[in-house]
N, C-alpha and C positions, 0 to 999 in steps of 0.2 A: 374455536380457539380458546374461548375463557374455559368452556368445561375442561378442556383439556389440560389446560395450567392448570384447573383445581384439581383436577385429578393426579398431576405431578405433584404437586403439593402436599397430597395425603399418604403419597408412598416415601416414609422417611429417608429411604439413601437419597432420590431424585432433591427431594425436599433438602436436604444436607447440600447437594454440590450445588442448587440455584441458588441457596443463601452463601455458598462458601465464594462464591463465581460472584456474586455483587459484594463481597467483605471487601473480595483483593480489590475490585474498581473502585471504594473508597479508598482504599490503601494509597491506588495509585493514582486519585484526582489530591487523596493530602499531598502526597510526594508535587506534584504541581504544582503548588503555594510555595514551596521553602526554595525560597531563591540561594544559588552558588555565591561562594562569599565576594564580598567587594563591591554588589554591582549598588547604583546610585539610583535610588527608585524613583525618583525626583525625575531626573534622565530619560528614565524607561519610560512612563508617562506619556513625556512628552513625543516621543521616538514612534510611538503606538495611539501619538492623539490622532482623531479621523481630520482635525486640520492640516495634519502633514504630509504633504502630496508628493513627495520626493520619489526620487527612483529607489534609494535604498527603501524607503518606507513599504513601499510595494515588494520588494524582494522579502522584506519582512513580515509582510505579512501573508507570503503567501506560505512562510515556511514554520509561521507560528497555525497556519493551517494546520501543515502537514504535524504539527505535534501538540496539536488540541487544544491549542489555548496556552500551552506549559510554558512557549518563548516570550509570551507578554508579560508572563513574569519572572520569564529568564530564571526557571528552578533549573533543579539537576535533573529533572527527566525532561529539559527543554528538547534533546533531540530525539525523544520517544524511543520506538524501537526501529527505525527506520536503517540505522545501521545494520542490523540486525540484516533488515528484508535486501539491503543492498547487497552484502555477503551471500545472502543465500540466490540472489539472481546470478550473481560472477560464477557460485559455485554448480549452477544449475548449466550454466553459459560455457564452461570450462572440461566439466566432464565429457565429454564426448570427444573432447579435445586431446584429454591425460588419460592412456592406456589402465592404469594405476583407478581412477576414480571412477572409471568406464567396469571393472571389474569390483571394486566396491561396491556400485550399484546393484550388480547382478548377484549379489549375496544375501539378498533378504537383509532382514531386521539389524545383523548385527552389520552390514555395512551402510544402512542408514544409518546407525547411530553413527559411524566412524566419520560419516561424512556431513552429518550436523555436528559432530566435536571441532571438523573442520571451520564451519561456517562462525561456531562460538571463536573459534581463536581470530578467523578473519576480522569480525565484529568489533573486537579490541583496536586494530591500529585506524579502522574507520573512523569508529567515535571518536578517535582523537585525531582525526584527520578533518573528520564533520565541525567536532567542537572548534578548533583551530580556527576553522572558515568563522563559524558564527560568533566567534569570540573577539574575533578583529572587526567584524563589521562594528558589532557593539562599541571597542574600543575607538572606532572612527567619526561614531557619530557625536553632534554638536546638540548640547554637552555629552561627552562620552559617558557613554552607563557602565564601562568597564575601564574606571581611570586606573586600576593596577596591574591591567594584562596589556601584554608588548611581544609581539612576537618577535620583532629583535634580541630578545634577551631572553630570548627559552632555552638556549646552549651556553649562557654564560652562569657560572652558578654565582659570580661575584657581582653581576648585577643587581639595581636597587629593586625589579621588583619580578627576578630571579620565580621565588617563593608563590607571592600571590598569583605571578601566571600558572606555573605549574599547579598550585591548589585548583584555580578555577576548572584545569583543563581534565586532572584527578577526577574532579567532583564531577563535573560532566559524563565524562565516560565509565564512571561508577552508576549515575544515575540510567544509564539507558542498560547496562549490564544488570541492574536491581529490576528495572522495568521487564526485559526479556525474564529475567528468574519471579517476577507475579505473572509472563505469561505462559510460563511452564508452569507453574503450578496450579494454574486454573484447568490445560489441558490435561493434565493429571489427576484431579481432584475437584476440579468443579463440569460446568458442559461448553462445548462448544470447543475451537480453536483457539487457543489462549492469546498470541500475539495477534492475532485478528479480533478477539476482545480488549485488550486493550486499546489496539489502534481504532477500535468502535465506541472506545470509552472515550477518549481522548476528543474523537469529533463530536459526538454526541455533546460532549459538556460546553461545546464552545456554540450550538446552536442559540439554547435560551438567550445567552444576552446579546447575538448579532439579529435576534427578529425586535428582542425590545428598542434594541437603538433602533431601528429600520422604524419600527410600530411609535417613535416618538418624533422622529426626525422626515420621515417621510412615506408617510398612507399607503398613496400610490405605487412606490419601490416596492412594500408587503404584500400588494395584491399580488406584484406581476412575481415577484420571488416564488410565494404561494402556488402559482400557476405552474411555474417553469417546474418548484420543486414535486410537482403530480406528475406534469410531461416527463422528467427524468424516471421517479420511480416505477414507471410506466414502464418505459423503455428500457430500464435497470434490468426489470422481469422478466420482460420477453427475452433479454440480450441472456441473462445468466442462465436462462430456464428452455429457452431453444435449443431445438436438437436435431440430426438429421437423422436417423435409423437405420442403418443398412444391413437386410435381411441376411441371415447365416446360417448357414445349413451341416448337418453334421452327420458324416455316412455310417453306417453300422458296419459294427466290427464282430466279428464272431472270436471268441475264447472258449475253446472246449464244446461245450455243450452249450453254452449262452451267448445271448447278442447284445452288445451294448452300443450304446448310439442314436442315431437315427432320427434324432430331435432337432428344433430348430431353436433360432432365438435371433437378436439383431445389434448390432454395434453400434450404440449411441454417441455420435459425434455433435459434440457441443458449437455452435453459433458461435459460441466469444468464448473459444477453449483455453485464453490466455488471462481470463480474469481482468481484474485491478492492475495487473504488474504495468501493460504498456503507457496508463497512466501516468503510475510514479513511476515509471524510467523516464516516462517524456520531459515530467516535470524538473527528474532527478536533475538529468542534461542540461533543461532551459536555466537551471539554476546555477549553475557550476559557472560559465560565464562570467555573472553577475556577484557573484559570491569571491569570485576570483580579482573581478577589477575591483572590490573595492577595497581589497588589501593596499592600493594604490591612486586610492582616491585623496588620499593628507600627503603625497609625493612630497618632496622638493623638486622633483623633477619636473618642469613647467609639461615638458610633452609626453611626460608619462601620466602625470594629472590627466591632463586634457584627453588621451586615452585610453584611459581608464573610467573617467567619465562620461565620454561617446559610448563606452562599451557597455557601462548600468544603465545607460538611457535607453540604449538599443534593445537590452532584453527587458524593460522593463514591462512588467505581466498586464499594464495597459493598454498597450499598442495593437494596433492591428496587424505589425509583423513577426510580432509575440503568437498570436492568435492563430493565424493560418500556420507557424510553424509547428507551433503546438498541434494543429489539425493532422498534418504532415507526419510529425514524429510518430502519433499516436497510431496511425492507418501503417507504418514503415513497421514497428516493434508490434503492433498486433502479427501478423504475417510473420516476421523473425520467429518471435517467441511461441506462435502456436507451430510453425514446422521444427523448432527446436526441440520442443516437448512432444511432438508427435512420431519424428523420427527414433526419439529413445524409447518409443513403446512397441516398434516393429511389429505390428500389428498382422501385418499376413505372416510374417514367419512364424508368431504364435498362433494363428490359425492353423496353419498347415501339417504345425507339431503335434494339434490337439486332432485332427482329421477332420477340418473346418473349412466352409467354401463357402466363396457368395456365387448365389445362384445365376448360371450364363459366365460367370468369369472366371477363366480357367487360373489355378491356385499359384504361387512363386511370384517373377516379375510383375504380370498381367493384375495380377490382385494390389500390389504394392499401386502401380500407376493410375488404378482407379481409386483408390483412397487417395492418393494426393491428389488427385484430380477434385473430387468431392470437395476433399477439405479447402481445398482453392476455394473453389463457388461457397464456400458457405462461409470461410472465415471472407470472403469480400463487404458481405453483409454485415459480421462480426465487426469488423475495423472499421467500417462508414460509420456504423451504429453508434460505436465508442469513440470516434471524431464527432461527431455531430450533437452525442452526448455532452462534450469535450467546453462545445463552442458555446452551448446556451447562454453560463455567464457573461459571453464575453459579448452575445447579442443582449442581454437584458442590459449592460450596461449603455450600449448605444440606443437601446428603446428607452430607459429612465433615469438614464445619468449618472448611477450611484458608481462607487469603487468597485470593480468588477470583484476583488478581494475576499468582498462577502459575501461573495455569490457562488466562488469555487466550490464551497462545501456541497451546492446541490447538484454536482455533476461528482467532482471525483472523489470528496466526502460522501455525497449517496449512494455511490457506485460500491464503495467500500460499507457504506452502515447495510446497502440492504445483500449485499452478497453477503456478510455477515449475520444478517438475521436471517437470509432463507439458510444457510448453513445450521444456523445453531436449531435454527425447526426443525430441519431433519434429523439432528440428533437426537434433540428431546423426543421428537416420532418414534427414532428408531426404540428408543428406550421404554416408550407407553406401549408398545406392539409387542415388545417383550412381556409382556405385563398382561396380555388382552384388554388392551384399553383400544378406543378405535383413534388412528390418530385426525389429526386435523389438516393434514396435507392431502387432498381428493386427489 
């Protein structure tokens, strides 16, 4: 692997986009530092100290996860690009649904793009849907780190603090709009998946100082992290990198005077064909809840208080009702989202177009029923894998006591850093074998 980086290294374009791929990641851990205006750092501190055990605390920390560190200092790329990946699941969830995007798909290139302009305009009224959410809780908490945002007074323009809500909510959804435009421009010009590098940037940065706290505050939590973080990227690899193969045969065709055909080959069906997504949708969900009552938690209303309160306690990311639900979501959305994705690929009909067969199974209906059949048995293994991936945290926190919080990062923080590093290796492979370099993926 190191020869192989050196050898990227000496070929100047390769060497060009790895420097230009880590330029944009500082770009975007500066962007991380420069907090949206108003907020009271004083406030934040406190809101993010590991003494504060509250239910909001845990909801917050589990969404300064999700955006690498950037909500503990509540910048303008506090909500990453997570908007972004929201849009593109609705829009992924939808076509099959709308005649109209169902045929945009089927156009090659220029209807992807038509349908990522889509997901960009989606992205717009999220982030300002997402920031909304995160902006009140801030504003709710004691002392509030956001004393000039009110969402009462986002429709009145004569209100006193009219202006500085709407700047805050600007600046946010400006900042994950700049974040997606560094991750376009790294998959354009630098290597790898660009909004999967930065969402690799982003967790990646928040590691170093969640092991020093652990490594100052308590030994034993390090070891067992340490562990769990092997067991997961363990299991990461086998989950990303399983496959099931199913042999494909292709009958000879005669044209004139020549025969073309007659080769075989086999259809790799992936183990955990759904990725990261069932993750963050599970998490997206468990969140929404929590995010929601505590627009409601400073009520005057005594029984809207008190229900609103039952409701931040009840999801709160501690719990052990938290935890099986999360297990639950994760095994439900794996299974949606890989027959989701699997039916838009219609797999025997393009066999059957190309004069392709699996061997003993006769071609049309019969071929369709055995691929779902497959994919059943193998995505069961897929979705236990990624529940169980899911729970580690939430066991190491019953084996050593710590806040399960900082422990998210080694199940769906790793899940995501090493899907993104076996990604970005095969790229750079693909790009050294261009080259006749040998690469380093056996």
């Amino acid at each position: 692997m190191l020869e192989a980086i050196q050898n990227a290294m000496r070929l100047p374009d390769l060497r060009r986009k790895i420097l230009f791929t880590l330029f944009i990641l500082v770009v975007y851990r500066l962007a991380a530092h420069i907090p949206v205006p108003g907020v009271n750092l004083d406030a934040l501190e406190q809101v993010f100290s590991p003494s504060n055990t509250s239910a909001t605390s845990g909801l917050l920390g589990v969404l300064d996860i999700f955006s690498g560190g950037a909500l503990s200092n509540f910048s303008v790329v506090a909500m990453g690009v997570y908007p972004y990946i929201t849009a593109s699941i609705i829009i992924q969830l939808i076509t099959p649904l709308i005649p109209q995007l169902t045929a945009l798909q089927k156009e090659g290139d220029q209807g992807r793009r038509q349908l990522n302009r889509y997901t960009h305009w989606l992205t717009i009224p999220l982030a300002l849907l997402q920031g909304m959410g995160q902006a009140s809780i801030m504003a709710n908490t004691s002392p509030p780190v956001l004393p000039g945002f009110n969402m009462l007074n986002i429709v009145n323009p004569l209100a006193p603090q009219f202006i500085s809500t709407w700047a805050i909510l600007i600046s946010m959804t400006a900042g994950t709009m700049f974040a997606l435009w560094l991750g376009e421009l790294i998959s354009e010009q630098g290597i790898g998946s660009g909004v999967s590098i930065i969402i690799f940037g982003g967790i990646v940065a928040a590691i170093p100082s969640r092991v020093f706290q652990l490594a100052t505050t308590n030994i034993p939590a390090l070891f067992i992290f340490i562990a769990i973080t092997i067991v997961t990227v363990v299991g990461v690899v086998y989950l990303q990198e399983g496959q099931r193969r199913i042999p494909v045969q292709y009958g000879k065709r005669q044209r004139g005077m020549r025969i073309y055909g007659g080769g075989s080959t086999y259809i790799p069906l992936r183990v955990n064909a759904a990725g990261m997504i069932p993750l963050i949708f599970a998490l997206s969900i468990l969140i929404f809840p929590g995010l929601i009552a505590a627009f409601f938690q400073n009520s005057s209303i005594e029984w809207l208080r008190n229900f609103a309160t039952t409701i931040v306690q009840l999801f709160d990311q501690r719990g052990w009702l938290y935890a099986v639900t999360y297990f639950v979501m994760v095994i439900v959305f794996t299974f949606f989202y890989t027959f989701i994705v699997f039916q838009q690929q219609n797999l025997s009909e393009t066999l059957q177009n190309q004069g392709g067969f699996i061997p003993g199974i006769r071609p049309g209906p019969q071929t369709t029923r055995y691929l779902n059949g497959v994919v059943m048995r193998i995505t069961i293994i897929g979705a236990l894998g990624l529940g169980i991936i899911a729970l580690l945290p939430f066991l190491e926190r019953f084996i050593s006591g710590t806040d399960t919080q900082t422990f998210i990062v080694s199940s769906t923080g790793l899940l995501i850093v090493v899907g993104v590093v076996l990604d970005t290796m095969k790229q750079l492979e693909a790009q050294l074998m261009m080259r006749h370099y040998e690469g380093f993926i056996k």
